[in-house]
PyMOL Python script that loads the backbone (N, CA, C, O; Angstrom):
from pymol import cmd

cmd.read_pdbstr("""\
ATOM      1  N   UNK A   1     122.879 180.168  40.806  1.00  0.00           N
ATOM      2  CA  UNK A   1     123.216 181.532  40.461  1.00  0.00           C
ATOM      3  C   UNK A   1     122.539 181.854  39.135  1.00  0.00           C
ATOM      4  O   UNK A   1     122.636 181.045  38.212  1.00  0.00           O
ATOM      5  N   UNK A   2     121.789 183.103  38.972  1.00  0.00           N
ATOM      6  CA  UNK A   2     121.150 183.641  38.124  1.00  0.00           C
ATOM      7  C   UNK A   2     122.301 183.229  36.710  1.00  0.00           C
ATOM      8  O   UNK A   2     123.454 182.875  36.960  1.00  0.00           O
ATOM      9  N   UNK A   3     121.783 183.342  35.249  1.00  0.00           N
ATOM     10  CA  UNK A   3     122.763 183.521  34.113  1.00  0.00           C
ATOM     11  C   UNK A   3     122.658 184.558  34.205  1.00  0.00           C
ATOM     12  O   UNK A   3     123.879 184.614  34.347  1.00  0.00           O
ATOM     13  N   UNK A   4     122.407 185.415  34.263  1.00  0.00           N
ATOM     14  CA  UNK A   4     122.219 187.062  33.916  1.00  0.00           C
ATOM     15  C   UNK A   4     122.717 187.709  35.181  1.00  0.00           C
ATOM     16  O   UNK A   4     121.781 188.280  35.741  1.00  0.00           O
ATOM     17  N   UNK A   5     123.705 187.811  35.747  1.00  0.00           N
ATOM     18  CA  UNK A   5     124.159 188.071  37.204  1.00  0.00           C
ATOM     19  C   UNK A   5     125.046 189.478  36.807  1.00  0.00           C
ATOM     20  O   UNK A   5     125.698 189.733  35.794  1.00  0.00           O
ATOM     21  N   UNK A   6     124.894 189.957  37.541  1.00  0.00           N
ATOM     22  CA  UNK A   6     125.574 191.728  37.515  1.00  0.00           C
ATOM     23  C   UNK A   6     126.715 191.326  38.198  1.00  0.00           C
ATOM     24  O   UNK A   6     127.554 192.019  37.623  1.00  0.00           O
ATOM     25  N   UNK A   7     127.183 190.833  38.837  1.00  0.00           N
ATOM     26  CA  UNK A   7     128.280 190.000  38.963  1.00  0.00           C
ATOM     27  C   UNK A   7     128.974 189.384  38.967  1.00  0.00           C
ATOM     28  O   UNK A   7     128.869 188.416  39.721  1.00  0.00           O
ATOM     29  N   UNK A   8     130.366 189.555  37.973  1.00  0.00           N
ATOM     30  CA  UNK A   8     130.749 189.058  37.255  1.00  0.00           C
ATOM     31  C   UNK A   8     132.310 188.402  37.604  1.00  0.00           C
ATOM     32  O   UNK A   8     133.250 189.195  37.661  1.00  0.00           O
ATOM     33  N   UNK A   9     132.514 187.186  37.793  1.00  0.00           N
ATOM     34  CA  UNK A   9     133.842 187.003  38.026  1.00  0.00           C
ATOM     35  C   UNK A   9     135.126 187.592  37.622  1.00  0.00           C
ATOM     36  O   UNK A   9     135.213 187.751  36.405  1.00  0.00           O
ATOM     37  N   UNK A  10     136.190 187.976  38.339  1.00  0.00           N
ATOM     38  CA  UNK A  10     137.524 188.473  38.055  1.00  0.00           C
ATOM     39  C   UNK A  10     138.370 187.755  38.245  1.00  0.00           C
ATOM     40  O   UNK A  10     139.416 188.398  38.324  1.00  0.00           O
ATOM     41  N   UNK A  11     138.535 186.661  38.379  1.00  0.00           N
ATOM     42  CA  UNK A  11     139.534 185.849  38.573  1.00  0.00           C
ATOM     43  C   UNK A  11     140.683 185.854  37.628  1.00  0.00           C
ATOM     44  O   UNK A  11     140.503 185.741  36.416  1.00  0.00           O
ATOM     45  N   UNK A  12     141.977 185.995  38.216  1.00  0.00           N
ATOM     46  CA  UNK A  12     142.927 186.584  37.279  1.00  0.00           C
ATOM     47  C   UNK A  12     143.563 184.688  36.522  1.00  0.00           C
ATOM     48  O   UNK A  12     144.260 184.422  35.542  1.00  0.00           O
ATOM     49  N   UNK A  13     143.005 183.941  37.388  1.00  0.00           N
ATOM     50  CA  UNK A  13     143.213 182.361  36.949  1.00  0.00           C
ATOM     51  C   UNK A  13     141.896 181.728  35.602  1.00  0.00           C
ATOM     52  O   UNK A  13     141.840 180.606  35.099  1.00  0.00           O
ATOM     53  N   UNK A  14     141.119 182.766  35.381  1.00  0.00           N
ATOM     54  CA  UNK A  14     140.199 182.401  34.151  1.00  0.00           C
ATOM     55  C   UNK A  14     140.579 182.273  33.033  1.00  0.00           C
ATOM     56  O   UNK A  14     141.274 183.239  32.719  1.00  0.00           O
ATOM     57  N   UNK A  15     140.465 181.481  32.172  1.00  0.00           N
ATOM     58  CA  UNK A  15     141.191 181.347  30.895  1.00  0.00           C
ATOM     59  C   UNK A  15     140.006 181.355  29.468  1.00  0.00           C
ATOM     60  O   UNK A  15     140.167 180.983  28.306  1.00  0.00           O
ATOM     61  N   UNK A  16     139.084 181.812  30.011  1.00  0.00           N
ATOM     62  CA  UNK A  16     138.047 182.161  28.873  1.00  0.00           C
ATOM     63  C   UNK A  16     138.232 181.094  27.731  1.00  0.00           C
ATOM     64  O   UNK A  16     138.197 181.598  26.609  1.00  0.00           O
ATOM     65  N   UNK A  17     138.467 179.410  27.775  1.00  0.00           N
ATOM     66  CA  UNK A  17     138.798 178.699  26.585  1.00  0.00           C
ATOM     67  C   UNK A  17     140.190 178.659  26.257  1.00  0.00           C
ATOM     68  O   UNK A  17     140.514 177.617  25.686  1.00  0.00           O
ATOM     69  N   UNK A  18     141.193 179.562  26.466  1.00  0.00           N
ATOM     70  CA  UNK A  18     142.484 179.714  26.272  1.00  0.00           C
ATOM     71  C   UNK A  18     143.048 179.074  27.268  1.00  0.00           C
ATOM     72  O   UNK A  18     142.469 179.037  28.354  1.00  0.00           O
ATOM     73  N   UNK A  19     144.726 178.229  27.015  1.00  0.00           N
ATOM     74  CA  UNK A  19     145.313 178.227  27.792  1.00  0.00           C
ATOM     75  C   UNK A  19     145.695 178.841  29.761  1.00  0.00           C
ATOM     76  O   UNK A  19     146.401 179.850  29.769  1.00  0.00           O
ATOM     77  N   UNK A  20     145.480 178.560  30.541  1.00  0.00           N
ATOM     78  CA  UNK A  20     145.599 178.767  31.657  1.00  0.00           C
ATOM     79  C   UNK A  20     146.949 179.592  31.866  1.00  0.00           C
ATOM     80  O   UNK A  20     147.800 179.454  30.988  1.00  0.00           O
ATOM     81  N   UNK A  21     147.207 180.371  32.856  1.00  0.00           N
ATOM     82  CA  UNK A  21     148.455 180.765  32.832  1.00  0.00           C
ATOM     83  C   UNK A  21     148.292 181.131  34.345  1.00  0.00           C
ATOM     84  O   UNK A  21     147.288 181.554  34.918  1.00  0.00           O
ATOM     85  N   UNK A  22     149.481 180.874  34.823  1.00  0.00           N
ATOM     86  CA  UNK A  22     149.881 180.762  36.321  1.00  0.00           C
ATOM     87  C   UNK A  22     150.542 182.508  36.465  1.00  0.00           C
ATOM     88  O   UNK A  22     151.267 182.843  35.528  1.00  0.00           O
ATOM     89  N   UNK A  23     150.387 183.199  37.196  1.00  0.00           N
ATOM     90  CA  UNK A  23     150.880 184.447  37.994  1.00  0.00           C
ATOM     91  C   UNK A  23     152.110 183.995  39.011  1.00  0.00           C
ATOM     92  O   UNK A  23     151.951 183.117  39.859  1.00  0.00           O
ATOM     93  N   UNK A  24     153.315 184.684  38.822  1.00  0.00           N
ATOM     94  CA  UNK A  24     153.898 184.016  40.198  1.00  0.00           C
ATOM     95  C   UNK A  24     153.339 184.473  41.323  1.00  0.00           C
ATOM     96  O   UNK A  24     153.542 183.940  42.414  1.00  0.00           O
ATOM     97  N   UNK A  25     152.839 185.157  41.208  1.00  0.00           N
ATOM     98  CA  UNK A  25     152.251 185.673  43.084  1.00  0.00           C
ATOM     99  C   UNK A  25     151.206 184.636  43.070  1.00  0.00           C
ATOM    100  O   UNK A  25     151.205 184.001  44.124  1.00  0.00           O
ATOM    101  N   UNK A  26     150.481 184.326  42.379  1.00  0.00           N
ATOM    102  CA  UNK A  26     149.366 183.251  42.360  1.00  0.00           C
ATOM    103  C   UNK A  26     150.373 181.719  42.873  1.00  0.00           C
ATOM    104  O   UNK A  26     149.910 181.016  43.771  1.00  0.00           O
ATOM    105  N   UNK A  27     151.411 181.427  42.365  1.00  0.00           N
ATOM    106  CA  UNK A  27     151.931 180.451  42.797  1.00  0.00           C
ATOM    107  C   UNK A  27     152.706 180.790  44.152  1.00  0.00           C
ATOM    108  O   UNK A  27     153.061 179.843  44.854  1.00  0.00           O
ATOM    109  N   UNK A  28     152.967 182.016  44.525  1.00  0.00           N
ATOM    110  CA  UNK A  28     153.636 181.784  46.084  1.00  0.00           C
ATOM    111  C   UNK A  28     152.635 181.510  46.576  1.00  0.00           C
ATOM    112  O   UNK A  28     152.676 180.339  46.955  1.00  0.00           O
ATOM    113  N   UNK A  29     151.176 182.253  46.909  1.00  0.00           N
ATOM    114  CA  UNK A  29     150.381 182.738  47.280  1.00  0.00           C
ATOM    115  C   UNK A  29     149.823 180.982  47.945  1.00  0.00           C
ATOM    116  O   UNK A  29     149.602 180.644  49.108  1.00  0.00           O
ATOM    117  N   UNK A  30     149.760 180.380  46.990  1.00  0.00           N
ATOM    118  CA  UNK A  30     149.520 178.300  46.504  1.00  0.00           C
ATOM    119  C   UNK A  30     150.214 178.216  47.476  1.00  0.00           C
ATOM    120  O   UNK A  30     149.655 178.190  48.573  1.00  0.00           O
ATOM    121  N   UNK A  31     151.900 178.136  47.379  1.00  0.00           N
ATOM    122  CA  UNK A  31     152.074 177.633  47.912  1.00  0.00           C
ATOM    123  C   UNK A  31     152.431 177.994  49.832  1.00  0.00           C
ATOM    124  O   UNK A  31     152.630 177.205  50.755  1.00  0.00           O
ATOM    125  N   UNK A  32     152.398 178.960  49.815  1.00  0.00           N
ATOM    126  CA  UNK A  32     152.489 179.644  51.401  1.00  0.00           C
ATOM    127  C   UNK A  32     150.817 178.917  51.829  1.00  0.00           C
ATOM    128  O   UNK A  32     150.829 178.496  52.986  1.00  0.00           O
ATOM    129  N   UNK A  33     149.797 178.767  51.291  1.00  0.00           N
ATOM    130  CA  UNK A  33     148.749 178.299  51.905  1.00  0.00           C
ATOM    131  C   UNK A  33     148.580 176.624  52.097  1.00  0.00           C
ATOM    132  O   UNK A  33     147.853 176.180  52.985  1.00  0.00           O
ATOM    133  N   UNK A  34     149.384 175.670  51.100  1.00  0.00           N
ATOM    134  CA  UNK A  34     149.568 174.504  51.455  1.00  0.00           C
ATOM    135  C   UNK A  34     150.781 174.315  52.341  1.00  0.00           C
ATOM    136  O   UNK A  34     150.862 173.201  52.858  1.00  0.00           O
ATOM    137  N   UNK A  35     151.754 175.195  52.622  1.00  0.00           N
ATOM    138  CA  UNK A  35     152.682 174.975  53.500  1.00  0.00           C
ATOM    139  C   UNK A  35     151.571 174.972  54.812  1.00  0.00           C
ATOM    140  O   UNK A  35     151.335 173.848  55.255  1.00  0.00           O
ATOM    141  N   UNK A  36     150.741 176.322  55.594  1.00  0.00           N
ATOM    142  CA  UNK A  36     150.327 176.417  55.989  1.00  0.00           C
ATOM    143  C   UNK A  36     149.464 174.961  56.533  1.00  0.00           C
ATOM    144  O   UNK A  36     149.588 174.273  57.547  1.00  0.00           O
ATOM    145  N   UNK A  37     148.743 174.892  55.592  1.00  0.00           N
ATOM    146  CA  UNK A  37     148.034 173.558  56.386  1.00  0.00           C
ATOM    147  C   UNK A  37     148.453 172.400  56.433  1.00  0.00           C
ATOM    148  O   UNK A  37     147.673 171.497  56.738  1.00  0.00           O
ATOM    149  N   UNK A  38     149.943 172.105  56.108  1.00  0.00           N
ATOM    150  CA  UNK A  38     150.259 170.940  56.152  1.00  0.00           C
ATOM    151  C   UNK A  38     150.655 171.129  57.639  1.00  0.00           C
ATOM    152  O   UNK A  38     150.454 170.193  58.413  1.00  0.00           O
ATOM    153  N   UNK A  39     151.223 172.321  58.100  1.00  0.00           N
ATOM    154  CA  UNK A  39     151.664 172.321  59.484  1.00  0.00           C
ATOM    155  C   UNK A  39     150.754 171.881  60.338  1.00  0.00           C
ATOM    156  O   UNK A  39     151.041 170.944  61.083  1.00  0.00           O
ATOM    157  N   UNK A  40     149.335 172.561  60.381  1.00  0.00           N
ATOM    158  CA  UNK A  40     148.153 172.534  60.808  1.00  0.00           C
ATOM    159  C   UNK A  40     147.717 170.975  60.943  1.00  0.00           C
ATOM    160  O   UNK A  40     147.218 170.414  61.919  1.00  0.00           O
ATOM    161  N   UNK A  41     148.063 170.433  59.641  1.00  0.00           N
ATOM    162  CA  UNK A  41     147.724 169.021  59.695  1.00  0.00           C
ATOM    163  C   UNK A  41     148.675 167.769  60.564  1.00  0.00           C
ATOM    164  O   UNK A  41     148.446 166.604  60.888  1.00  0.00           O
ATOM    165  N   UNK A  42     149.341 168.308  60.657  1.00  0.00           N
ATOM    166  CA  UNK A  42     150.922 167.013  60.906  1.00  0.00           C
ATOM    167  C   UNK A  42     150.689 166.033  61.942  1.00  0.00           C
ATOM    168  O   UNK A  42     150.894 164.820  61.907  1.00  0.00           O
ATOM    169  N   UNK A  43     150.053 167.028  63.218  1.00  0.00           N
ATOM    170  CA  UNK A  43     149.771 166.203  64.705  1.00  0.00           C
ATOM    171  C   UNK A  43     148.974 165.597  64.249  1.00  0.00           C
ATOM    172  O   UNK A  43     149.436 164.459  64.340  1.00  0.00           O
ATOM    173  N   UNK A  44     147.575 165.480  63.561  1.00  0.00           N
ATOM    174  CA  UNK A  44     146.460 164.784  63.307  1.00  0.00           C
ATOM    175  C   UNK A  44     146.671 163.431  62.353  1.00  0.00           C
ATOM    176  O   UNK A  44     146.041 162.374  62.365  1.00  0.00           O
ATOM    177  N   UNK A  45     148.293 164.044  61.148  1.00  0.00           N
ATOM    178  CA  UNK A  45     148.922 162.835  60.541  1.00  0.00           C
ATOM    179  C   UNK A  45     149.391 162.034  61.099  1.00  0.00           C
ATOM    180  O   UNK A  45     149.301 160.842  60.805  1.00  0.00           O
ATOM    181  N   UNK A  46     150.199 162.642  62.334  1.00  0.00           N
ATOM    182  CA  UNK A  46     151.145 161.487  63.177  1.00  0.00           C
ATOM    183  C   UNK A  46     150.003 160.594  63.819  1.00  0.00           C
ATOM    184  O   UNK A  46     150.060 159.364  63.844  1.00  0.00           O
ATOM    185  N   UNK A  47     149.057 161.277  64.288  1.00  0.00           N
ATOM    186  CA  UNK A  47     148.180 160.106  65.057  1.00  0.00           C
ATOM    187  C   UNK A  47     147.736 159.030  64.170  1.00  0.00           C
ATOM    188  O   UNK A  47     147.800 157.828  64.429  1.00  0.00           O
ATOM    189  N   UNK A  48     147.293 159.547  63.133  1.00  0.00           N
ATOM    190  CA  UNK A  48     146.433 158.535  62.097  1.00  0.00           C
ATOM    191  C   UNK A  48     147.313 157.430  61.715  1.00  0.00           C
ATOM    192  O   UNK A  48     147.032 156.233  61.786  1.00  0.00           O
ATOM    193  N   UNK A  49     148.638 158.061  61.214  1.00  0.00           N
ATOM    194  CA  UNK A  49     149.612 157.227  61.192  1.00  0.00           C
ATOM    195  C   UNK A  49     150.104 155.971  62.130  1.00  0.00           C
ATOM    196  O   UNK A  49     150.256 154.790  61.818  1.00  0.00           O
ATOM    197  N   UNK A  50     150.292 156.611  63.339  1.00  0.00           N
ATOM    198  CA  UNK A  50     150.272 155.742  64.512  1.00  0.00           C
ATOM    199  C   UNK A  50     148.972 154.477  64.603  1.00  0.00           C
ATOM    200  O   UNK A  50     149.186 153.319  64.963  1.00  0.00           O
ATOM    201  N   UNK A  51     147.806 154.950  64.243  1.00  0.00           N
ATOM    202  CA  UNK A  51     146.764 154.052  64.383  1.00  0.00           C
ATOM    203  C   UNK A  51     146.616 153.350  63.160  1.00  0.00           C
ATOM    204  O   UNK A  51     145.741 152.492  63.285  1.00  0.00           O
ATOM    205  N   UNK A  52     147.164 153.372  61.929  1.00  0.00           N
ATOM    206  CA  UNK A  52     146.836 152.860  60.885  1.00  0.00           C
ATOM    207  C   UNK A  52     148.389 151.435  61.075  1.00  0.00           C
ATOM    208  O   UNK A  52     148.167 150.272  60.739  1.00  0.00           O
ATOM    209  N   UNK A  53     149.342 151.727  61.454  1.00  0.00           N
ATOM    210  CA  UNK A  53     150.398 151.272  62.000  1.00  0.00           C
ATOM    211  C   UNK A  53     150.135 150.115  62.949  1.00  0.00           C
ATOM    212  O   UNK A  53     150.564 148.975  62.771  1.00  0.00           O
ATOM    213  N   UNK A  54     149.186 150.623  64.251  1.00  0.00           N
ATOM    214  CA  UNK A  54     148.999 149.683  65.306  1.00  0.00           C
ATOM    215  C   UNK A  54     147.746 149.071  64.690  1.00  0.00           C
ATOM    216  O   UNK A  54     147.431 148.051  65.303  1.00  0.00           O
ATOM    217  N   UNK A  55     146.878 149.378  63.618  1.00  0.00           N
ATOM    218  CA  UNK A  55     145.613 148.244  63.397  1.00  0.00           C
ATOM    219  C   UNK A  55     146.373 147.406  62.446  1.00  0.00           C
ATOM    220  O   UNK A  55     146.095 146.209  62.375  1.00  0.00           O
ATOM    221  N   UNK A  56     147.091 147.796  61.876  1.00  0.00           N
ATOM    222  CA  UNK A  56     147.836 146.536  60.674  1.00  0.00           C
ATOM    223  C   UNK A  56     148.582 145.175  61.453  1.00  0.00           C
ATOM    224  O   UNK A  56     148.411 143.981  61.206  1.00  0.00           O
ATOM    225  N   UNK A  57     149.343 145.729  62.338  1.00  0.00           N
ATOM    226  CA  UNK A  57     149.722 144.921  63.600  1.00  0.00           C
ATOM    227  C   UNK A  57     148.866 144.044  64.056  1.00  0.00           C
ATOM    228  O   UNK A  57     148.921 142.818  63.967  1.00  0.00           O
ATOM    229  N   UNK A  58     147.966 144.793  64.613  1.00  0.00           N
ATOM    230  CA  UNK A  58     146.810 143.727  65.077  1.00  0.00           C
ATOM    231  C   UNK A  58     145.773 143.035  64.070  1.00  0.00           C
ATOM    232  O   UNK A  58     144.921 142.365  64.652  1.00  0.00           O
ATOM    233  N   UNK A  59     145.716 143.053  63.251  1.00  0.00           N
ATOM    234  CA  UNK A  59     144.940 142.603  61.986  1.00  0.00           C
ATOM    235  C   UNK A  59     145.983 141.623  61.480  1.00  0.00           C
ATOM    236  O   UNK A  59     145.449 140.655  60.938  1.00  0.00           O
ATOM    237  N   UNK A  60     147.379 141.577  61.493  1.00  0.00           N
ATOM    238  CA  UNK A  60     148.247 140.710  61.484  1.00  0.00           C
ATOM    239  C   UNK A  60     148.300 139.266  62.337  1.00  0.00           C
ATOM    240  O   UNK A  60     148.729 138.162  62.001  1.00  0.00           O
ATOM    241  N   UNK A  61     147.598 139.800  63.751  1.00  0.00           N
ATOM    242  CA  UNK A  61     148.031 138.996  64.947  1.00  0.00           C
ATOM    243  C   UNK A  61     146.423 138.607  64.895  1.00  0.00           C
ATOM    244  O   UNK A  61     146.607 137.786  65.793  1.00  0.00           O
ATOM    245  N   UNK A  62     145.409 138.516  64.704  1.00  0.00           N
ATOM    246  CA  UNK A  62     144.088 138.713  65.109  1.00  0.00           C
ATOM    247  C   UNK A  62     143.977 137.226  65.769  1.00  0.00           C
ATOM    248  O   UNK A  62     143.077 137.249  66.609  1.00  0.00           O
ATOM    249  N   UNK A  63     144.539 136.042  65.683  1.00  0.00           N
ATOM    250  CA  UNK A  63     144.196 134.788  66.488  1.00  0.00           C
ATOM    251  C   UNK A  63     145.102 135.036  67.876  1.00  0.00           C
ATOM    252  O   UNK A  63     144.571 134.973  68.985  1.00  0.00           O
ATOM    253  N   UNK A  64     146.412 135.302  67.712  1.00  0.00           N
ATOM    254  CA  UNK A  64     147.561 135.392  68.651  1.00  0.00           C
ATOM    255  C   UNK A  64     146.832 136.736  69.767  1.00  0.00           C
ATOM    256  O   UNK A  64     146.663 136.803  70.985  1.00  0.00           O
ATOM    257  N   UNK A  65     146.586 137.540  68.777  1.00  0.00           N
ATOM    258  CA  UNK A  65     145.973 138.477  70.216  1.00  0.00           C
ATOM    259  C   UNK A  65     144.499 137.880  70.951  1.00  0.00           C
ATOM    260  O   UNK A  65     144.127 138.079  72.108  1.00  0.00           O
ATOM    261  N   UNK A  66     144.046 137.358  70.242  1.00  0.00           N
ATOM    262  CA  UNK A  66     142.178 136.749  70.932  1.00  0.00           C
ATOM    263  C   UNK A  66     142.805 135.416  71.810  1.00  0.00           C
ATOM    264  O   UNK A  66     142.076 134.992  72.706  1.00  0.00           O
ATOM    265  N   UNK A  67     143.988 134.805  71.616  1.00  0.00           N
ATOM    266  CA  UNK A  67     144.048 133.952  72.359  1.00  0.00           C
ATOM    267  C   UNK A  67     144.748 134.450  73.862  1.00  0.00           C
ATOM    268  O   UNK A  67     144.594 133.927  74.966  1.00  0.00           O
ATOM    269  N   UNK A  68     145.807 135.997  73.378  1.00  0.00           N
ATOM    270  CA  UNK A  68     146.479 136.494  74.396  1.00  0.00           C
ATOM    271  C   UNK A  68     144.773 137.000  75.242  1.00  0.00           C
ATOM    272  O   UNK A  68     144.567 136.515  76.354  1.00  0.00           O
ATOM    273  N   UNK A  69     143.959 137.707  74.783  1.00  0.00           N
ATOM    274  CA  UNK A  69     143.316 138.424  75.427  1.00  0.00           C
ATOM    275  C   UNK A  69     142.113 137.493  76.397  1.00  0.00           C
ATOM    276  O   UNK A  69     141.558 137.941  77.400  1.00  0.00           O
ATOM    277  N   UNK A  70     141.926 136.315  75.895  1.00  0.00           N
ATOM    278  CA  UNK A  70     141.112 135.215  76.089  1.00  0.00           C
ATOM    279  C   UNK A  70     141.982 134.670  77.725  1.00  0.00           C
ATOM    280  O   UNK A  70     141.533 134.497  78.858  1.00  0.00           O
ATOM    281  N   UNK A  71     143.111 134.559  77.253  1.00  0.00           N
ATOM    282  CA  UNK A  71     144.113 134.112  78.797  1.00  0.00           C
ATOM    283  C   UNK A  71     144.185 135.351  79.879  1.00  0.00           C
ATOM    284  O   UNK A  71     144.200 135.082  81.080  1.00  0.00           O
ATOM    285  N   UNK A  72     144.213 136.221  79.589  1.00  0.00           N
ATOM    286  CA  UNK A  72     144.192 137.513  80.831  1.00  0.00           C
ATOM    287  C   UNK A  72     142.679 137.698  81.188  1.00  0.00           C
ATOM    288  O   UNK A  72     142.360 138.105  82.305  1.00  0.00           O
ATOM    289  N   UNK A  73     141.790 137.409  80.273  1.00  0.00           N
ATOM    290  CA  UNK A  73     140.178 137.684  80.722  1.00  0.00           C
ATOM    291  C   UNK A  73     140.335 136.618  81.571  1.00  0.00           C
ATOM    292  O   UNK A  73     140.324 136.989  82.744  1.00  0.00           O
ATOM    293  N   UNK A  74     140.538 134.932  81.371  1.00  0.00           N
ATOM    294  CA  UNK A  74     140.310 133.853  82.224  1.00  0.00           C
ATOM    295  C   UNK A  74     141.288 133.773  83.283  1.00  0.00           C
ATOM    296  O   UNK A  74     141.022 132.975  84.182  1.00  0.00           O
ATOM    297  N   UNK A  75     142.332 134.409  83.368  1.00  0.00           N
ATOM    298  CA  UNK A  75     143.197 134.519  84.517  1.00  0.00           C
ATOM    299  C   UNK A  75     142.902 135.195  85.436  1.00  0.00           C
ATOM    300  O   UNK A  75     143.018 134.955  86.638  1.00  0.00           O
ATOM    301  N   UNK A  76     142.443 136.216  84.841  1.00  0.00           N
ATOM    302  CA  UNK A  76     142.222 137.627  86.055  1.00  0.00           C
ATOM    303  C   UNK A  76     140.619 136.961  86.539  1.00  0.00           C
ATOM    304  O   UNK A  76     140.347 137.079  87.734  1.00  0.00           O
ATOM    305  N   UNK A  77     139.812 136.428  85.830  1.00  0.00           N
ATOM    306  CA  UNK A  77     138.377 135.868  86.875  1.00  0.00           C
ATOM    307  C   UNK A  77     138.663 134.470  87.701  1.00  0.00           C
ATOM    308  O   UNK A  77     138.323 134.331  88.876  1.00  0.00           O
ATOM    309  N   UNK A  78     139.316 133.482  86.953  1.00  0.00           N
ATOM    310  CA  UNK A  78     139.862 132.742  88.534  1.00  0.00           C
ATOM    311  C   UNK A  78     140.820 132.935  89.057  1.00  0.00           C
ATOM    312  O   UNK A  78     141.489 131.993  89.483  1.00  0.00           O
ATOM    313  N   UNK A  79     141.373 134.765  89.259  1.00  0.00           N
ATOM    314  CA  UNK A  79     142.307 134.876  90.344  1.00  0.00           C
ATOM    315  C   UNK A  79     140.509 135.537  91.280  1.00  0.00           C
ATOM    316  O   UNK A  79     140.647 135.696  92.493  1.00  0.00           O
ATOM    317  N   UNK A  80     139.551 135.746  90.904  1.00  0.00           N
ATOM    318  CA  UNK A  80     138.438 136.130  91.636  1.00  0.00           C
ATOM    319  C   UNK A  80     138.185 135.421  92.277  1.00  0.00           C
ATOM    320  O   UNK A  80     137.216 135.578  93.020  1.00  0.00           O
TER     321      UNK A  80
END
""", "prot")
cmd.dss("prot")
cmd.show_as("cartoon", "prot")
cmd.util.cbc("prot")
cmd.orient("prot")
């Protein structure tokens, strides 16, 4: 962006060097939009959750499951 820009920010959150100061409509405004996407987000949390849950599990078990998975691979080919 040019320094010399004919357009000039208004942001009522600018503090020109001074202290910051919060608007309450600026803070509903905050927070009605993080309510918002947390909703948006939740299904995508529960899954991640779920999978971060079931890899700890298995990262727990990592011999016990290769030996479970090692016996159903060799079972199921000499039931062939």
């Amino acid at each position: 962006m040019p320094k010399n820009s004919a357009v000039t920010p208004s942001w009522t959150t600018s503090s020109f060097g001074h202290p910051a100061e919060w608007l309450s409509s600026e803070r509903s405004e905050l927070s009605a939009h993080l309510a918002h996407c947390g909703e948006q987000r939740r299904p995508l949390h529960v899954l991640r959750s779920g999978a971060d849950r079931l890899q700890g599990m298995m990262v727990s078990r990592v011999v016990t499951s290769a030996v479970v998975l090692g016996f159903l691979i060799g079972g199921s080919w000499l039931a062939l």
